[in-house]
C-alpha positions as CSV (number, residue, x, y, z in Angstrom):
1,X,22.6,59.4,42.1
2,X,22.2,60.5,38.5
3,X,23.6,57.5,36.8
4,X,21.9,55.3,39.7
5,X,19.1,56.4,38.1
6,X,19.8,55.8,34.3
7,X,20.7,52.5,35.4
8,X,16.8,51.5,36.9
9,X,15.9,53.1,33.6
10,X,17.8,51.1,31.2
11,X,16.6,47.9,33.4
12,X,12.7,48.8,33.5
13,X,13.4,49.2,29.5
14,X,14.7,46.1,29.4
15,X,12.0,44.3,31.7
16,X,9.4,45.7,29.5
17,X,11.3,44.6,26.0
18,X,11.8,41.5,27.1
19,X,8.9,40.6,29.5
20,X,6.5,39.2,26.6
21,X,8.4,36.1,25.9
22,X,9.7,33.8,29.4
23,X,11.7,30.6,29.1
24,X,12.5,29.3,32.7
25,X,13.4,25.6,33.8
26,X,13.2,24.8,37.8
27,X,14.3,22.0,39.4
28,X,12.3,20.7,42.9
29,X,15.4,20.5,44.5
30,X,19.1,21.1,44.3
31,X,20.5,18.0,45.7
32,X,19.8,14.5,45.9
33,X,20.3,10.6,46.6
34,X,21.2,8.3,44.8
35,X,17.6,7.1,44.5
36,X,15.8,10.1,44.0
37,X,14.5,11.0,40.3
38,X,15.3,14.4,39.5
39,X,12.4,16.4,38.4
40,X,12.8,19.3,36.3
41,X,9.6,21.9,35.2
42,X,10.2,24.2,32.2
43,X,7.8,26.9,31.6
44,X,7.4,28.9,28.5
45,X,4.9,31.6,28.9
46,X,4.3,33.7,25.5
47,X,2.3,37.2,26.1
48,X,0.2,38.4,22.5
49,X,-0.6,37.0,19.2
50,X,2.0,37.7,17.1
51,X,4.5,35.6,18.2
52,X,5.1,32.5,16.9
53,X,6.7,29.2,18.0
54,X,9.3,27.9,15.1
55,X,11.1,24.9,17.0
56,X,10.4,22.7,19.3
57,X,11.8,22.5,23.1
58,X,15.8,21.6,22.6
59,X,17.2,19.8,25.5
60,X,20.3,20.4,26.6
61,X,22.9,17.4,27.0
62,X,21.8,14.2,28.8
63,X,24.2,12.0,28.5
64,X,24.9,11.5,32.4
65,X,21.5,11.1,33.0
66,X,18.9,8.5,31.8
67,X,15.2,10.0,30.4
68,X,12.7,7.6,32.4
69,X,9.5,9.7,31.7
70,X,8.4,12.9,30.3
71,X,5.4,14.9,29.8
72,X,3.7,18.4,28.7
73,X,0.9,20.5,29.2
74,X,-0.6,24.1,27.3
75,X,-3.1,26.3,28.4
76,X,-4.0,30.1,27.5
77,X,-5.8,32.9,29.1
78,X,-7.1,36.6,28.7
79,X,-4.7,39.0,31.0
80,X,-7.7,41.3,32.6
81,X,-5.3,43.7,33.3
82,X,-3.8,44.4,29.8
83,X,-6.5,42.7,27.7
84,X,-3.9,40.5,25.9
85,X,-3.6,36.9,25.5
86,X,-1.2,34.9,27.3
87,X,-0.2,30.7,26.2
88,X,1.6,28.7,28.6
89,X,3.6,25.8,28.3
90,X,4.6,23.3,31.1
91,X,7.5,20.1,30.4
92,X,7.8,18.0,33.0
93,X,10.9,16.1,32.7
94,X,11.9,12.9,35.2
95,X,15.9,12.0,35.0
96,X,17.7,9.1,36.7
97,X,21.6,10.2,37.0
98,X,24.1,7.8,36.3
99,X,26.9,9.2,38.4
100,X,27.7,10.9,41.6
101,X,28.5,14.4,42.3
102,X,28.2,17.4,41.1
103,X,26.8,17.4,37.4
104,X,25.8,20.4,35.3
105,X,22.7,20.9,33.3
106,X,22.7,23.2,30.4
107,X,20.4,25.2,28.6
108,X,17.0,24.8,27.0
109,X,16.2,26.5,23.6
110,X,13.7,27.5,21.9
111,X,13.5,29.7,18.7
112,X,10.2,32.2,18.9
113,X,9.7,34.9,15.6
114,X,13.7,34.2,14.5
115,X,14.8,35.2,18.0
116,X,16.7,32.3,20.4
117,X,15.9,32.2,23.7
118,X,17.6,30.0,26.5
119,X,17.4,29.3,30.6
120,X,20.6,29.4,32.5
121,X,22.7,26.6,33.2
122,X,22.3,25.2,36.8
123,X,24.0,23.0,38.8
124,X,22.7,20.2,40.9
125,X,24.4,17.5,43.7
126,X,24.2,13.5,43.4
127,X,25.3,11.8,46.3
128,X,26.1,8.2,46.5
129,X,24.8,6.0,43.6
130,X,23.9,2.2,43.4
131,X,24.9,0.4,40.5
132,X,22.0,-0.9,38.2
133,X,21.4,-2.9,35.3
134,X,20.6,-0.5,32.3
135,X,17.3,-3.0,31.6
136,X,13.6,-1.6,32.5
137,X,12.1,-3.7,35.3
138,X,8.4,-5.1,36.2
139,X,6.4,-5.1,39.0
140,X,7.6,-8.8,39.9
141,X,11.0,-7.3,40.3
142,X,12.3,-10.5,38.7
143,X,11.9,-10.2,35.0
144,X,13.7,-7.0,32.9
145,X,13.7,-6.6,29.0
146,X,16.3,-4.4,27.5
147,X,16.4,-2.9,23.9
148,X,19.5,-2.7,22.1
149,X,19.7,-0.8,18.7
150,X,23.0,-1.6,16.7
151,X,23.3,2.0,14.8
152,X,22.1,5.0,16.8
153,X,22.2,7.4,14.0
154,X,21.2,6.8,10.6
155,X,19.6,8.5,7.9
156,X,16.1,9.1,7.3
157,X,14.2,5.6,6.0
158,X,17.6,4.2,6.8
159,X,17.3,0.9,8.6
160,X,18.8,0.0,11.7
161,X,18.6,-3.2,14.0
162,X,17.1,-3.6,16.9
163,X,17.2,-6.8,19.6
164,X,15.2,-7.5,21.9
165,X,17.0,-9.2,25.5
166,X,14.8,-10.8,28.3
167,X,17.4,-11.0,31.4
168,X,16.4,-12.9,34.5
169,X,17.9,-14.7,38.0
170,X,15.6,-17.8,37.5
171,X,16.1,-19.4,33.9
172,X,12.0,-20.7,34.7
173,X,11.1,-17.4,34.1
174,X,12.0,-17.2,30.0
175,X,9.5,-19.8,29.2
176,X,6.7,-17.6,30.7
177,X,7.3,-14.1,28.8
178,X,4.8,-14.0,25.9
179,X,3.2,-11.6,23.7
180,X,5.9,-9.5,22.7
181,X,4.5,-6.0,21.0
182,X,7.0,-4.2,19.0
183,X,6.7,0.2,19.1
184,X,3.9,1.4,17.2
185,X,4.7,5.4,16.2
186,X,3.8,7.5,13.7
187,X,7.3,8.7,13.0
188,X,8.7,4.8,12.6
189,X,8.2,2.0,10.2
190,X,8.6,-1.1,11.9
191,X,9.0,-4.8,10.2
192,X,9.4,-7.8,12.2
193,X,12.7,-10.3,11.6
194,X,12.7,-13.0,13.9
195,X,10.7,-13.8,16.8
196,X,13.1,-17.3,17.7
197,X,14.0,-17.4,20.7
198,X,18.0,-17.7,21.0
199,X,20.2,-20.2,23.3
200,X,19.8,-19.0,27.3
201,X,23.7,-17.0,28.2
202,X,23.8,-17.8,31.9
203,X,25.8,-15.3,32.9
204,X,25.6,-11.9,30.4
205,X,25.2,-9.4,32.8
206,X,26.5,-10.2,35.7
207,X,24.6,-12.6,38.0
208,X,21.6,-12.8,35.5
209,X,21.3,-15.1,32.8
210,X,19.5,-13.6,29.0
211,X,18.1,-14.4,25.7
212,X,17.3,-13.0,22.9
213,X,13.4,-12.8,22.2
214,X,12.9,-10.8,19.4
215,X,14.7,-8.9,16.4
216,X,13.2,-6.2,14.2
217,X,14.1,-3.3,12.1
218,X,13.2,0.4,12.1
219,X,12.9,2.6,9.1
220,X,12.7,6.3,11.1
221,X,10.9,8.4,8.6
222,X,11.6,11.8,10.4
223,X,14.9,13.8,10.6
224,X,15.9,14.9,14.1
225,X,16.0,12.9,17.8
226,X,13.2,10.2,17.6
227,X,12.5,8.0,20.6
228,X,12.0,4.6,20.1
229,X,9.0,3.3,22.2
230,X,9.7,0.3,24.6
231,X,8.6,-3.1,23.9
232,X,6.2,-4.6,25.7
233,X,5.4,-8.2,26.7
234,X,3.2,-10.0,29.1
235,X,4.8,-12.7,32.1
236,X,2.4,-15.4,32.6
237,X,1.6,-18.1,35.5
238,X,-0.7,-20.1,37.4
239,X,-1.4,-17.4,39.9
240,X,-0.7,-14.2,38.2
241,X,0.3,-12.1,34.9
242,X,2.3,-9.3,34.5
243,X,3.5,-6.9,31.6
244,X,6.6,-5.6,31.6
245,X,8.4,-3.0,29.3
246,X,11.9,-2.2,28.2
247,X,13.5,0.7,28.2
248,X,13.1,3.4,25.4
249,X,16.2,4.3,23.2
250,X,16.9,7.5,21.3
251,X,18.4,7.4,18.0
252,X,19.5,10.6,15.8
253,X,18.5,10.5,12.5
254,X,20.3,12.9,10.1
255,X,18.6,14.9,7.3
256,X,19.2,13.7,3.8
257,X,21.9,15.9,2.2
258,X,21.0,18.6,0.2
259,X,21.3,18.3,-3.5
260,X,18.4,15.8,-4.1
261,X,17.1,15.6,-7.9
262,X,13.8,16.9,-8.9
263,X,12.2,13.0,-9.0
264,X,13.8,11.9,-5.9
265,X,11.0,10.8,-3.7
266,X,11.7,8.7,-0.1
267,X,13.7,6.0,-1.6
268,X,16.7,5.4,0.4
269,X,19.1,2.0,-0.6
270,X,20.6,1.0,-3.7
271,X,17.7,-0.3,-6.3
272,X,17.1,-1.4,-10.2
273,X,14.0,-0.8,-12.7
274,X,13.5,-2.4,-15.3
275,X,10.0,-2.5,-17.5
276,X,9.0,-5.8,-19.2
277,X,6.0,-6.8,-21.7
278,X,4.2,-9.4,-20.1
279,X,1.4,-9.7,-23.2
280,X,2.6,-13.1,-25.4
281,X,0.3,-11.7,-28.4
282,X,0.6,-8.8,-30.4
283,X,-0.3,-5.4,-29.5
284,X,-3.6,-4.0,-31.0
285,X,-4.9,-0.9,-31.3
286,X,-7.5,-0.6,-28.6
287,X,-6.9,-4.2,-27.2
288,X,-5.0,-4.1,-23.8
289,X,-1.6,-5.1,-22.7
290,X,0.5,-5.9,-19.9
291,X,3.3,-4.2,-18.7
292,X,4.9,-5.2,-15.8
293,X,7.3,-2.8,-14.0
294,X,9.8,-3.9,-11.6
295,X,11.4,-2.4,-8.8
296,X,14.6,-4.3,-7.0
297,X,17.4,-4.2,-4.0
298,X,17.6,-3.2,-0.8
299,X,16.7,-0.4,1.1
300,X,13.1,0.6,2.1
301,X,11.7,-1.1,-0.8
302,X,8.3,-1.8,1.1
303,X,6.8,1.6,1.6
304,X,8.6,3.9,-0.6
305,X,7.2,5.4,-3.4
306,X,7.6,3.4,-6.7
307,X,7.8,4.9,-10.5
308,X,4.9,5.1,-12.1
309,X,4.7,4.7,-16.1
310,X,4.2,8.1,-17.3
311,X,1.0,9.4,-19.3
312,X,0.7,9.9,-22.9
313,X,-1.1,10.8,-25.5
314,X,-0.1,7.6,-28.0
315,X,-1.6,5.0,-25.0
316,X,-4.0,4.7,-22.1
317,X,-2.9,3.5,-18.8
318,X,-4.7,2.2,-15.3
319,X,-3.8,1.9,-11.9
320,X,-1.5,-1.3,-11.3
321,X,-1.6,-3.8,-9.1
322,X,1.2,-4.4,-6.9
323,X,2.8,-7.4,-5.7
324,X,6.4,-7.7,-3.8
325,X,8.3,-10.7,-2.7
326,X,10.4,-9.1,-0.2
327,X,12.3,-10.2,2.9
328,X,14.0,-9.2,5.9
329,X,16.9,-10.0,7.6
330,X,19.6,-8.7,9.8
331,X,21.7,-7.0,6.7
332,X,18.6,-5.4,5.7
333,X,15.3,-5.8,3.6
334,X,15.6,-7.0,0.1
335,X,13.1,-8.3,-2.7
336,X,11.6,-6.7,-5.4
337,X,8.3,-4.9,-5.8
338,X,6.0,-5.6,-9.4
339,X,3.2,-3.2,-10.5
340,X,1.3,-4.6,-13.0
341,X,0.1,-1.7,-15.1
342,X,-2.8,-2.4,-18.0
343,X,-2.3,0.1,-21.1
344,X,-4.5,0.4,-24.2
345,X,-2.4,1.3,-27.4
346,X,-4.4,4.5,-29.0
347,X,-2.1,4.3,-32.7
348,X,-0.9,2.1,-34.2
349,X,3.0,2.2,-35.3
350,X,5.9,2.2,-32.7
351,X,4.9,3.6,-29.3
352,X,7.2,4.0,-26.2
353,X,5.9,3.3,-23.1
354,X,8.4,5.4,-20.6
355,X,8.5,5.4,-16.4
356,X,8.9,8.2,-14.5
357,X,12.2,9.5,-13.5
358,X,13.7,7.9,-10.4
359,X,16.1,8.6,-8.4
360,X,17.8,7.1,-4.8
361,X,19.6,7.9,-1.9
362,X,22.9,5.5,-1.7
363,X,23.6,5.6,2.1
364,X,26.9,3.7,1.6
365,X,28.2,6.4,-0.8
366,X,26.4,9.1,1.0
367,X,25.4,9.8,-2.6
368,X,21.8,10.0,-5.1
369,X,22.0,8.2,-8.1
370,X,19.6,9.2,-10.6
371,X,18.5,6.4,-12.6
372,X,16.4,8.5,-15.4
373,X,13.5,6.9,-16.9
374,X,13.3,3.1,-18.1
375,X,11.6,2.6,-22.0
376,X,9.9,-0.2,-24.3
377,X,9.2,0.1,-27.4
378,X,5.9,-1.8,-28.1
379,X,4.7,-2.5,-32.0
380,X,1.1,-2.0,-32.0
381,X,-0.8,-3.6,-34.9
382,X,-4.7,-2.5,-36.2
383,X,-6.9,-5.0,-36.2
384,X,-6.8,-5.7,-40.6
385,X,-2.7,-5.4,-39.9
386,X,-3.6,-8.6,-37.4
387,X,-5.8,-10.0,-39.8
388,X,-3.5,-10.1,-42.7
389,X,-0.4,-11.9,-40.8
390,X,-2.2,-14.3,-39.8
391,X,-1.5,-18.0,-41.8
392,X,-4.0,-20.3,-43.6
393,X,-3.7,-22.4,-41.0
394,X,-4.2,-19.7,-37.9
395,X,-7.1,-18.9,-40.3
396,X,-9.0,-22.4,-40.4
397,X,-8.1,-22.9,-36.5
398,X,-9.8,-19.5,-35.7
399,X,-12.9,-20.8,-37.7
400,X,-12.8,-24.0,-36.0
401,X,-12.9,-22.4,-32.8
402,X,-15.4,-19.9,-33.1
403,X,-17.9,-22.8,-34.5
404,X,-16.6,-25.1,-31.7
405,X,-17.6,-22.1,-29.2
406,X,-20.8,-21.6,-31.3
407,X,-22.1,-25.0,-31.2
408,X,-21.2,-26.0,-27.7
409,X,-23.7,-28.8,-26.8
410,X,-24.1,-30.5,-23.0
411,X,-23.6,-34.1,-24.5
412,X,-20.5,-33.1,-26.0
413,X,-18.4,-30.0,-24.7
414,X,-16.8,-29.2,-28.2
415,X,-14.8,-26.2,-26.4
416,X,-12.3,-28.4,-25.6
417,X,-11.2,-29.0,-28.6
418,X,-10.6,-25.9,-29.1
419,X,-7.0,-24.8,-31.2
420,X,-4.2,-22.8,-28.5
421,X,-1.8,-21.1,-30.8
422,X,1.1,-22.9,-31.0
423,X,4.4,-21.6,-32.8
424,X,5.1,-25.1,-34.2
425,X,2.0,-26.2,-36.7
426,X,1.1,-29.9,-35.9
427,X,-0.8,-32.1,-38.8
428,X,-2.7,-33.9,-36.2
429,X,-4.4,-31.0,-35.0
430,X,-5.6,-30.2,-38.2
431,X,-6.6,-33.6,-39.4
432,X,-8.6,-33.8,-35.6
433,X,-10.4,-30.5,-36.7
434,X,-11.4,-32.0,-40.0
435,X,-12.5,-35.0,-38.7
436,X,-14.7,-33.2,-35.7
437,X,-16.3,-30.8,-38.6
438,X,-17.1,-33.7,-40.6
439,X,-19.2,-35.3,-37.9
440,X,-20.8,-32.6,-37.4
441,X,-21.7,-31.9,-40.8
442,X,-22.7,-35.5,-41.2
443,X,-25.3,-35.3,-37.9
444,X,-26.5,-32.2,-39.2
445,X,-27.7,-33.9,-42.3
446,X,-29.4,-36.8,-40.2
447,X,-31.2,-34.1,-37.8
448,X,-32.6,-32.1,-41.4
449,X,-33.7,-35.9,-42.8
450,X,-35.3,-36.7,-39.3
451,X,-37.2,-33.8,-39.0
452,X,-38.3,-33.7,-42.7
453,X,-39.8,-37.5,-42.0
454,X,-41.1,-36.0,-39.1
455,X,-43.1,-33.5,-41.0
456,X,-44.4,-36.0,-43.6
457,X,-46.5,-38.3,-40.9
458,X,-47.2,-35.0,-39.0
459,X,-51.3,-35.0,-38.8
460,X,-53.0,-32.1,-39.9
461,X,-54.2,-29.3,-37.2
462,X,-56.4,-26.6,-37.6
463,X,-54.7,-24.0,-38.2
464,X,-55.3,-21.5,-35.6
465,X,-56.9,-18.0,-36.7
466,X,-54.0,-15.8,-38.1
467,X,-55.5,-12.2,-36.2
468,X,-54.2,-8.8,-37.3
469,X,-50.6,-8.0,-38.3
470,X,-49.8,-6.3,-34.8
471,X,-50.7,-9.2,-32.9
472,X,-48.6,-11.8,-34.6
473,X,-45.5,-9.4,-34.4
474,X,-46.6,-9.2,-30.7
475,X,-47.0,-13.4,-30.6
476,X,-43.2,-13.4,-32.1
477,X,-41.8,-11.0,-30.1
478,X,-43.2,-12.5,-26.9
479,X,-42.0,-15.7,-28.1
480,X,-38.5,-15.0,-29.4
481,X,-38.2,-12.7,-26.1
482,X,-35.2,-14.1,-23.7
483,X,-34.7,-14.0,-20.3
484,X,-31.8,-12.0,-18.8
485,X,-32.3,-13.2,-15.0
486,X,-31.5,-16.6,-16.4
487,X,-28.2,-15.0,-18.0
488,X,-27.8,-13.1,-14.3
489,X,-27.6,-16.6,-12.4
490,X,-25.5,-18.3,-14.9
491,X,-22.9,-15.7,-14.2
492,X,-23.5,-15.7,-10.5
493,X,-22.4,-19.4,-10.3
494,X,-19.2,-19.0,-12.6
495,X,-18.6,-16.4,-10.4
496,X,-18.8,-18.5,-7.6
497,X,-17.4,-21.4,-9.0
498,X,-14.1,-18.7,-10.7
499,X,-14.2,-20.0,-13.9
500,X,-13.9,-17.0,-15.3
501,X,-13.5,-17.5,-19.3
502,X,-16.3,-19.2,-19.2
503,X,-17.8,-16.0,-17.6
504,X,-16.5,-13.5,-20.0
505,X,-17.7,-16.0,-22.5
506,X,-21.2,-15.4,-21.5
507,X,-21.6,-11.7,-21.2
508,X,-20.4,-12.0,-24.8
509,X,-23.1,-13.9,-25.6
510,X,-25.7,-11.6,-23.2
511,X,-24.2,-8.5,-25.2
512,X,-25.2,-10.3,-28.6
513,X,-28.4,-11.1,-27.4
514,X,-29.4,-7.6,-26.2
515,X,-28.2,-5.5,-29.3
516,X,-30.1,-8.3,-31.2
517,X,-33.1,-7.1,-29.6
518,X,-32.5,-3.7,-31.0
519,X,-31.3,-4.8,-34.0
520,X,-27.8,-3.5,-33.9
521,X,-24.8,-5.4,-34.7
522,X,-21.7,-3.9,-33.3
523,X,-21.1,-2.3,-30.1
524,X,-20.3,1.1,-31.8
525,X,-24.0,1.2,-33.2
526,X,-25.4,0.0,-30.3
527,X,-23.8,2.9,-27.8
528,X,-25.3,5.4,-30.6
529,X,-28.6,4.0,-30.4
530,X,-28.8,3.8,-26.2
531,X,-27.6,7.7,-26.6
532,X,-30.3,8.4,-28.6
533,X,-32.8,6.4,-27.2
534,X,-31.8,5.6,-23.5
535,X,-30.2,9.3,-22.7
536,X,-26.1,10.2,-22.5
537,X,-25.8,8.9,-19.2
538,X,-27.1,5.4,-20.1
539,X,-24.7,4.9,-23.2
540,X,-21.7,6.2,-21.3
541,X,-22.5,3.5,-18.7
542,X,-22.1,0.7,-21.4
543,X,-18.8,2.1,-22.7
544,X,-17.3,2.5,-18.9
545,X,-18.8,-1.2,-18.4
546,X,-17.6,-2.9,-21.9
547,X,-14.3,-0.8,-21.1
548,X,-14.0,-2.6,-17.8
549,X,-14.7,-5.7,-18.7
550,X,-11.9,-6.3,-21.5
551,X,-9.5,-4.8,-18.6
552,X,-10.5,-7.8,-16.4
553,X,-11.0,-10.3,-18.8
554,X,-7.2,-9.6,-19.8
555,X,-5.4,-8.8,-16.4
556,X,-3.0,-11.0,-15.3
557,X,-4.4,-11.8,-11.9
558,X,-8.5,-11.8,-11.3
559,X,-9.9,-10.7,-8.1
560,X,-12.8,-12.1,-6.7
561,X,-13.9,-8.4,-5.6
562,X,-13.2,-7.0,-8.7
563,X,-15.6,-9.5,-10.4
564,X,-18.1,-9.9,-7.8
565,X,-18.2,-5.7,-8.9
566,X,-18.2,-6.0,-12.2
567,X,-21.5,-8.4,-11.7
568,X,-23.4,-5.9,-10.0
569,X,-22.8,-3.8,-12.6
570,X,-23.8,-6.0,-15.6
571,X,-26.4,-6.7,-13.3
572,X,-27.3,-2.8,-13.4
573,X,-27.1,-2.1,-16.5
574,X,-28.8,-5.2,-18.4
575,X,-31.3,-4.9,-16.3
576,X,-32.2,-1.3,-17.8
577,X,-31.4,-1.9,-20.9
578,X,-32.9,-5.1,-22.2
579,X,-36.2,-4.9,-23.5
C-alpha cells in the first residue's frame, strides 16, 4: 500500500511538471481505403508567459505518403481558474498514402525554452490502393500538369531546374492550356527560361500523351524544407474555362557551411571583378569621372549583393547606376552586372580608387573564394597642371571653339564647326578655323562701317530730358533686365526634344547671366554673396544644384527623370534668385 502510494505521488509530480507544455497529434481514424485522405490534427497548447517557441513544427518522415494540403490555426485565452494565459496551436495536415498496409507515422518535434518535446509514434492501416499518375488534376478530369525539379537539394541561392509537363488522353487538349503562372513566394527567386512549347510524347506515362510547357529556375534563398508552390494555368474553350494546378514539390536546401569570410554577402556561383576607367580625358581635381565596375559569371548574379567602391577621403563617390546583360538557361544564369559609379577626385597626385572586399560561395568545390578588393590607380591633374600640357594647337582649337559657341548665330550654326580632340593633329582643320575666323573678322568690319554710315544720315531727334541720376540707372536696369521664363522654356523644349548638350549649354549661359546681375564673376563669389544676402539655406541650394548638374552633364547614360528633376529644380532656384 505504501509504495502504491509513492507511486500516485511521483505521477501527480510529474503531471504537474509537465502539464504546462502539451504536444499531441490525433488522427480521425485508424484505418482506411485506399481513397480516403488521412487527416491528422496536432495540437500544441503552451500554459504561461515565459515559454517560448524556438523551432517550428518538425514533421516526421513522409516519404510513403504524398502532402496534398495543409493548414494552421492560433488562438489564446485567460484560464479563469488559475489566472494564467494559455496559446493554442492547431495543424491540420491532409496525406494521400502511396502504399497498402500497415505504415507507421513518427514523431512530431518541437523545441520550447531549449527543451524537446515529441508525440508518440502511431500506427495506422491502408487497405487496397489504386494506382495513380503522380500529376495534380482539374476539375475537367482530363487535363493534369506535373512539376518536375532536377536537384531536390541544393544550397541556399543555388539554382535548380524546374519543368513544367502538361499530360493529357486527347492531344486537342494541349493547344487549349494557356496562361501559365510560375510560384510567387517570399522564400524563392524565380526567373523564367523558356516558355516553348516542346514536341507532343504520345505515350510518356502510360496511356497519356505530354509536353513540356514551361522551364524555369529557382534560387531558394532560405535554408531548411521549402515547398515549391504549384503552377498554375488556365484550359480554355468555346463553352468553358478551367484552371488547373500541379502538384507542389519540396526541395531541402542545405545551410551554407560555416567558415564564411567577413565580406561574404549572398553570392553563391563562381564570379570575376574587375574595375575599369571609363573617362577618355584626364582626371581633374573636382571634375568628375567614370568608373565602371564589373561583376561576371554564373551563379545568382541577378539579385545578389554587388561590391561597392569603398569611401575615401582622397575622392567623392555617388550612387551607381546598374545595368546587367544576363541570361538564363538550363546550365544556369550567366552575364555580367555594370555599376556605373561617378567619383570626384578631391587631390590631385595618384589616388586609388579600391572596391570592397568580396567574397563567393563555389558550390562545385563546396568552397568560398575570397577575391579581396579590386584597385585603379587614377592620375588626377589641377586645373593649371591641365592647362600647361595642353599644345599650341589644343590651345588655338579651345579658342576657336569657345568663340564658335560665343557667336552662335541662327543663319549660320557655327557650333558645328567646332574642334573634337583628336590624337592625330590635322592641317585642314586648322587652315578651316583660320579661314572661318577670317570671315568673321571681315563681316564684323562691314557691320562697324554700316552702322557708322548709318549714323551719319541719322536725322537729328530731340533729345529726350536726361531726369535725375536714379532714374536713368532705373531706365538701364529695366532695359538691360533679361527674362528668365524665356531661359525656363528654352530648356523645357531641349528637354523634350533630349538634346541635352545643348541643354547644359544653356544653364551655362543662364548662370552667366544671373551672377552678371549681381556683379559676380565666378561661382565661388557668387555662392558667398547669396549666403550673405539670400540666407545659408539659399547658397547651399546652388552648390547642391551646380553639384548636380556637372554629375549629369558627365554621366554616361542620361535619364529623362533625372533631367526632367533637375529642371524643376533650376526652375526653383532661378526663380528666387534672379533679380
Amino acid at each position: 500500500m505504501q509504495y502504491r502510494i509513492t507511486y500516485i505521488l511521483f505521477l501527480l509530480v510529474s503531471v504537474i511538471s509537465y502539464g504546462q507544455v502539451s504536444l499531441t497529434v490525433t488522427p480521425d481514424k485508424t484505418s482506411y481505403s485506399g481513397k480516403d485522405v488521412i487527416n491528422l490534427s496536432i495540437v500544441l497548447e503552451v500554459e504561461g508567459n515565459e515559454y517560448s517557441q524556438q523551432t517550428k513544427l518538425r514533421l516526421p518522415d513522409f516519404s510513403k505518403f504524398n502532402l496534398i494540403g495543409t493548414g494552421s490555426v492560433s488562438n489564446g485565452f485567460i484560464d479563469p481558474t488559475t489566472s494564467t494565459y494559455v496559446s493554442q496551436s492547431v495543424t491540420r495536415l491532409a496525406l494521400e498514402p502511396k502504399e497498402k498496409g500497415k505504415i507507421k507515422i513518427g514523431s512530431f518535434l518541437i523545441t520550447i525554452n531549449n527543451k524537446i518535446y515529441k508525440t508518440e509514434p502511431f500506427d495506422i492501416f491502408i487497405k487496397d490502393i489504386e494506382k495513380k499518375a503522380s500529376v495534380a488534376e482539374n476539375t475537367s478530369k482530363n487535363v493534369y500538369l506535373n512539376m518536375e525539379i532536377e536537384d531536390k537539394e541544393v544550397y541556399q541561392n543555388q539554382p535548380t531546374i524546374a519543368v513544367l509537363k502538361v499530360y493529357s488522353k486527347s492531344m486537342d487538349n494541349f493547344r487549349k492550356v494557356r496562361n501559365i503562372h510560375l510560384p510567387e513566394q517570399e522564400n524563392l527567386d524565380v526567373y523564367p527560361v523558356s516558355f516553348a512549347k516542346s514536341e507532343i510524347d504520345p505515350s510518356d506515362n502510360g496511356n497519356m500523351a505530354s509536353q513540356i510547357l514551361a522551364v524555369f529556375m529557382l534560387f531558394p534563398n532560405e535554408s531548411g524544407y521549402v515547398d515549391v508552390p504549384g503552377v498554375s494555368a488556365s484550359i480554355n474553350s468555346y463553352s468553358h474555362k478551367n484552371k488547373v494546378v500541379s502538384n507542389k514539390v519540396k526541395i531541402n536546401v542545405k545551410k551554407l557551411p560555416e567558415g564564411s569570410p567577413e565580406c561574404f554577402k549572398n553570392a553563391v556561383g563562381n564570379f570575376n571583378v574587375s574595375v575599369a576607367n571609363a573617362s577618355t580625358e584626364k582626371a581633374e581635381v573636382k571634375k568628375p569621372i567614370n568608373v565602371v565596375v564589373k561583376v561576371s559569371g554564373e551563379g545568382n548574379i541577378k539579385n545578389m549583393e554587388l561590391p561597392k567602391i569603398a569611401e575615401s577621403p582622397d575622392y567623392e563617390v555617388f550612387a551607381p547606376k546598374i545595368t546587367s546583360k544576363v541570361s538564363v538557361g538550363m546550365t544556369g544564369m550567366k552575364g555580367e552586372v555594370l555599376a556605373n559609379y561617378v567619383i570626384i577626385p578631391k587631390k590631385a597626385g595618384e589616388i586609388v580608387i579600391k572596391t570592397e572586399q568580396f567574397a563567393f560561395f563555389d558550390p562545385s568545390s563546396k568552397e568560398y573564394v575570397d577575391l579581396g578588393q579590386e584597385t585603379l590607380a587614377v592620375n588626377a591633374f589641377s586645373h593649371e597642371q591641365i592647362l600647361e600640357s595642353r599644345t599650341t594647337v589644343e590651345k588655338v582649337n579651345e579658342y576657336t571653339n569657345t568663340f564658335l559657341e560665343t557667336v552662335n548665330t541662327p543663319v549660320l550654326k557655327t557650333t558645328s564647326f567646332k574642334v573634337k580632340e583628336k590624337s592625330k593633329f590635322h592641317w585642314n582643320i586648322l587652315f578651316i578655323n583660320i579661314t572661318i575666323l577670317l570671315v568673321l573678322f571681315i563681316a564684323y568690319l562691314l557691320f562697324k562701317t554700316w552702322q557708322k554710315n548709318r549714323r551719319t544720315v541719322k536725322e537729328t531727334v530731340p533729345s529726350k530730358p536726361l531726369g535725375s541720376i536714379a532714374e536713368t540707372e532705373s531706365e538701364i536696369r529695366e532695359s538691360l533686365k533679361m527674362d528668365v521664363n524665356d531661359y525656363f522654356s528654352y530648356l523645357e523644349n531641349l528637354k523634350d526634344n533630349e538634346d541635352y548638350q545643348k541643354f547644359f549649354q544653356t544653364f551655362d549661359e543662364l548662370d552667366l547671366e544671373v551672377r552678371n546681375q549681381y556683379s559676380q564673376s565666378s561661382v565661388e563669389d557668387f555662392r558667398n554673396f547669396l549666403e550673405s544676402s539670400k540666407g545659408s539655406a539659399v547658397a547651399e541650394e546652388y552648390r547642391s544644384l551646380t553639384q548636380k548638374v556637372q554629375i549629369e552633364k558627365y554621366a554616361p547614360v542620361k535619364s529623362v527623370e533625372g533631367i526632367d528633376e533637375l529642371l524643376k529644380a533650376i526652375v526653383n532656384l532661378y526663380s528666387q534668385i534672379s533679380k
